[in-house]
C-alpha positions in Angstrom: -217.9 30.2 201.8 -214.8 28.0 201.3 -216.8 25.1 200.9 -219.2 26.8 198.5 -216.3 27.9 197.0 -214.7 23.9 196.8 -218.3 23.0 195.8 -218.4 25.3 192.5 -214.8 24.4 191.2 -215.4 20.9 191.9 -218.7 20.7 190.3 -217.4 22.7 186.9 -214.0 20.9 186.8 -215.8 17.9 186.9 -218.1 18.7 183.4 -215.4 20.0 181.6 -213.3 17.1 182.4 -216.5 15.2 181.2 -216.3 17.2 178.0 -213.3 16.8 177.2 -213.8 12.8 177.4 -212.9 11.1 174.0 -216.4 9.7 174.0 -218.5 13.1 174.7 -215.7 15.4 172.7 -216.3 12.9 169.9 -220.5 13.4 170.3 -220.6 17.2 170.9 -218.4 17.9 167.7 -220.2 15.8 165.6 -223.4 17.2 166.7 -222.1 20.8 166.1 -220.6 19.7 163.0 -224.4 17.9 162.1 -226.3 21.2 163.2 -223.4 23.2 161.0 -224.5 21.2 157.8 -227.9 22.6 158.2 -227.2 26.3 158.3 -225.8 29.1 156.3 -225.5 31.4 158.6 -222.2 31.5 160.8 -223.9 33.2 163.6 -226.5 30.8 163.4 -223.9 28.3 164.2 -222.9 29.5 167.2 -226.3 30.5 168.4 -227.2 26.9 167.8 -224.1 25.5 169.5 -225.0 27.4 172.2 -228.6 26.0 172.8 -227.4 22.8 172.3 -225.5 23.4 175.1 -227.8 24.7 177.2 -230.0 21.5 176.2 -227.0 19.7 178.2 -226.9 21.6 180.9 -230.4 21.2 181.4 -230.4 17.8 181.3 -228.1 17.6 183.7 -229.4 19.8 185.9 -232.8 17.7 185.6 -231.6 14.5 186.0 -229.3 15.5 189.2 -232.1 17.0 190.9 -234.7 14.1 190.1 -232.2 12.3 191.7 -231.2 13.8 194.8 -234.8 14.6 195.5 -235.9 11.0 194.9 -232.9 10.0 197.6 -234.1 12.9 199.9 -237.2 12.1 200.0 -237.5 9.1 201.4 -237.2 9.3 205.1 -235.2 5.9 205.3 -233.2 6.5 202.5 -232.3 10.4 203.8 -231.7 8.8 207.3 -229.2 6.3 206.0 -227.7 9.4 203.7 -227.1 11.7 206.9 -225.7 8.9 208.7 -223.5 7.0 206.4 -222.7 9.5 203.5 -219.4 10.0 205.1 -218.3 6.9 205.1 -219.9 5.9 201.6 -218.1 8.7 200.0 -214.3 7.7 200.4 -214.6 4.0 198.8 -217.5 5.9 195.9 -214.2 8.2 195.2 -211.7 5.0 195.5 -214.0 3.0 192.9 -214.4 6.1 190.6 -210.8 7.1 190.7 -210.0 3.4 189.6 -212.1 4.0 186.7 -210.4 7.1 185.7 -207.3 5.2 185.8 -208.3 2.6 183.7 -208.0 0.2 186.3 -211.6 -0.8 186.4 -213.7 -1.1 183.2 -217.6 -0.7 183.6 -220.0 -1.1 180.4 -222.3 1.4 180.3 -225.7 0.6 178.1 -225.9 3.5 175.3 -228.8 5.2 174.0 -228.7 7.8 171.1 -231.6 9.0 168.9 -231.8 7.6 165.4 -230.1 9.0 162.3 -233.8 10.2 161.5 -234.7 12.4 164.3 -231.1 13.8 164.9 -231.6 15.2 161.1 -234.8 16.2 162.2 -233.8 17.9 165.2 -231.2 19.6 163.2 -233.5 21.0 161.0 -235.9 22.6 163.4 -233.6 25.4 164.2 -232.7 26.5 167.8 -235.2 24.5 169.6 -233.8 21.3 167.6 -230.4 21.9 168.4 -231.6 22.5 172.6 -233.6 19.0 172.3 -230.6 17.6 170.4 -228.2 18.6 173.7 -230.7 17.4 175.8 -230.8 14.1 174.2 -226.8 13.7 173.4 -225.9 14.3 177.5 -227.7 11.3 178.5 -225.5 9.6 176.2 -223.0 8.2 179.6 -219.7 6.6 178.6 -217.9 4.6 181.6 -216.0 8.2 182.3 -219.2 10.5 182.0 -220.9 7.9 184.0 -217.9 8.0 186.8 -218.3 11.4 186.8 -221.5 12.1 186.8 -222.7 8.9 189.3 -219.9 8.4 191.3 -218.5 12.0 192.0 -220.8 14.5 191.2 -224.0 13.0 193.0 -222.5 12.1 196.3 -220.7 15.2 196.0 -224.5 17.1 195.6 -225.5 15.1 198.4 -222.9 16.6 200.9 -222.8 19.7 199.6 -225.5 22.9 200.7 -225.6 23.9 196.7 -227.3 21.4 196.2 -228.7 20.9 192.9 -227.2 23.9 191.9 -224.2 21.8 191.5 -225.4 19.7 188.3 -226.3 23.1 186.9 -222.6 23.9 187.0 -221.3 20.6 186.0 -223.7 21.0 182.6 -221.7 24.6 182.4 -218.7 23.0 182.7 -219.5 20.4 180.1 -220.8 23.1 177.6 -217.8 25.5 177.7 -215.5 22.7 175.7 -218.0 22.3 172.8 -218.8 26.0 172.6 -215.2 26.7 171.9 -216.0 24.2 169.2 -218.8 25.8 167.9 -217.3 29.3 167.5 -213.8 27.3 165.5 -216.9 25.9 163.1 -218.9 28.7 162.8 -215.5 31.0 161.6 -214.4 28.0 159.8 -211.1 27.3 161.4 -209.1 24.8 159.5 -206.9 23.7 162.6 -209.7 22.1 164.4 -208.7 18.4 163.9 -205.5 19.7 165.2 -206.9 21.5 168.5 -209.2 18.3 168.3 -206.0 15.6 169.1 -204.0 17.7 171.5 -207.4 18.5 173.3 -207.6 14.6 173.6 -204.0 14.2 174.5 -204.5 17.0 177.4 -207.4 14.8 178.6 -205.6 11.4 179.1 -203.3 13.3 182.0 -206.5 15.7 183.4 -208.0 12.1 183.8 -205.1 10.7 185.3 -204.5 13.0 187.8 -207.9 13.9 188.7 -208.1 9.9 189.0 -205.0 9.8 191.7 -206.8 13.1 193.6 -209.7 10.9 193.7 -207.6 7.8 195.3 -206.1 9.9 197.8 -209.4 12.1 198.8 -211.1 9.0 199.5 -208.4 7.2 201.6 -208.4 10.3 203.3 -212.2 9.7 203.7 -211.8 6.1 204.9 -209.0 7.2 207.2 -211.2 9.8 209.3 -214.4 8.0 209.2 -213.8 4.2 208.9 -210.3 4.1 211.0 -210.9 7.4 213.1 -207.5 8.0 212.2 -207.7 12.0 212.7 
């Protein structure tokens, strides 16, 4: 239970940190600011923040499990996973933590849809603005990427969730840009204002969560490269 328990906070600290990324804040606003433009109704707004959210989480969850089952099965590949994950993990965490903390810089190859079909997305209602999510969350910045790639996988791998785990990761993503949604649809003027200190918050959740990282996967190198413990 305590590891299910580890599992779940890890997996939904891990999206909203990923939310809360300059790179993905910046993307889910605008988006919610885009599909705003295109309707009246405030309620609307919401409701369409929220399947654009759920688009994310989706995708997420979708591209986690295509990967974990592709790993799992292959017999080679699960065989090398059962018998190495271990060790893998601490210098995956050591790497990502150094990205975290700015002490490693990867470039990540972008892909967004074109000014035409986000406008056309937005316009199509709910089922726009859950293709629109969909669409935006494969969007990885070198932190998302981090994240996603070099925490959350190997941390699916190890864990009995599963590919539950993406599923809660995309929650954790959403939950930032549905506050969002609901300060747009009511019209609150301070949200350029919630928008910086939000961004300001992030810097240290990154840093820290970078140094936990560090530390976890010495830890992880300790027990099962040294056989320190």
């Amino acid at each position: 239970m305590d590891n299910l328990f580890i599992g779940f906070i890890s997996a939904l600290w891990l999206g909203i940190l990923t939310s809360v990324s300059p790179c993905p804040l910046a993307t889910n606003i605008a988006a919610i600011s885009f599909l705003a433009k295109k309707i009246v109704n405030p309620k609307m707004v919401f409701i369409s923040g929220l399947f654009y959210t759920m688009g994310r989480m989706f995708s997420y969850a979708l591209l986690g499990w295509v990967i974990i089952s592709s790993l799992l099965s292959v017999p080679v590949l699960a065989n090398l996973l059962q018998r190495y994950m271990n060790k893998a993990f601490g210098p995956v965490l050591i790497v990502t933590g150094f990205v975290l903390l700015d002490f490693l810089k990867i470039t990540i190859p972008k892909f967004a849809p074109s000014a035409k079909l986000q406008n056309k997305l937005a316009g199509s209602g709910i089922g726009g603005a859950f293709v629109l999510g969909l669409t935006f969350a494969l969007v990885f910045c070198p932190v998302s990427a981090a994240l996603f790639f070099g925490s959350l996988i190997p941390l699916t791998l190890k864990s009995k969730m599963g590919v539950i785990l993406p599923l809660i990761y995309g929650i954790g993503t959403g939950l930032p840009v549905l506050l969002f949604a609901v300060g747009i649809a009511l019209s609150v003027k301070s949200l350029s204002f919630w928008f910086n200190r939000l961004t300001k918050l992030e810097y240290y959740m990154r840093k820290v969560t970078g140094a936990v990282f560090i530390v976890a996967g010495l830890y992880y190198i300790g027990v099962y490269w040294l056989k320190m413990l």
